[in-house]
N, C-alpha and C positions, 0 to 999 in steps of 0.2 A: 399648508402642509409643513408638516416641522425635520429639518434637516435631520433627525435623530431617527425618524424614520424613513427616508430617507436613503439614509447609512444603513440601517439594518438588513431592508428590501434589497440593497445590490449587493450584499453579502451573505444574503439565502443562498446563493446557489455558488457561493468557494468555499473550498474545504478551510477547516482552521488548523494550522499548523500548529501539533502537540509537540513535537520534538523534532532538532535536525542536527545531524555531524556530519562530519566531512572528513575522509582520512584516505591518503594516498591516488586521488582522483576520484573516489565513488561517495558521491553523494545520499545520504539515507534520511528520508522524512516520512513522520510518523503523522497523519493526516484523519480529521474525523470532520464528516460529513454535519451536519446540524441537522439538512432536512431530511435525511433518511437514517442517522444517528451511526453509519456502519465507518470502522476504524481499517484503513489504508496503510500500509508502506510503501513508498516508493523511491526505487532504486533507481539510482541514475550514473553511470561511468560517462563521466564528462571528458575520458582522454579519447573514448572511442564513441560517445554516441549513443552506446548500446546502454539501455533501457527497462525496467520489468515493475509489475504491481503487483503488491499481494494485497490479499482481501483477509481482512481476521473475523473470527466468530464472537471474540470477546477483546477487551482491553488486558486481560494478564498473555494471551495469544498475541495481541497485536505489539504488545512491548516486548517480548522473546523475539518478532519478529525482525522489530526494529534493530535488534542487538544480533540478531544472526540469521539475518535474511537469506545471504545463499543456503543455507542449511534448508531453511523453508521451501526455495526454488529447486532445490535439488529434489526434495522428497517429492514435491507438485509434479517433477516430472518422470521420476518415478512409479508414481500413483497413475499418471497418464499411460506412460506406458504397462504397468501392468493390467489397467482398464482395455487398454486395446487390445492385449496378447488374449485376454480372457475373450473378448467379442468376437476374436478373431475366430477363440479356439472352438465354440458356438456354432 
């Protein structure tokens, strides 16, 4: 069995790191899966712990998101709640 694959086989399943910065304690990486090909950000506030993923539909989405992720989480929860006030209203 040749080291090269190997290497490959235990790197199917982490994501590959397409971009990462770091500014003022919050950590942002921009993440694409190989075996199911779907593009990630993840958010990380390393002073508190507090945490969040977004999920993109495309790569021109997942680099907006990368560059203004809260915007994205705010709308996400926006969108949530307007989902529930509707079921609610049902």
């Amino acid at each position: 069995m040749s080291t090269e694959t190997d290497n490959q086989d235990s790197r199917a399943g982490m994501p590959t790191e397409l971009a990462h910065r770091t500014a003022d304690g919050i950590e942002v990486l921009l993440l694409w899966d190989g075996g199911d090909g779907r593009l990630r950000v993840v958010v990380d506030d390393v002073r508190d712990g507090d945490s969040f993923e977004l999920l993109a539909d495309d790569g021109r989405q997942a680099l907006d998101a990368f560059y203004h992720p809260f915007a994205y989480a705010a709308a996400r929860v926006a969108g949530d709640r307007r989902a529930r006030a509707s079921t609610i209203a049902l």
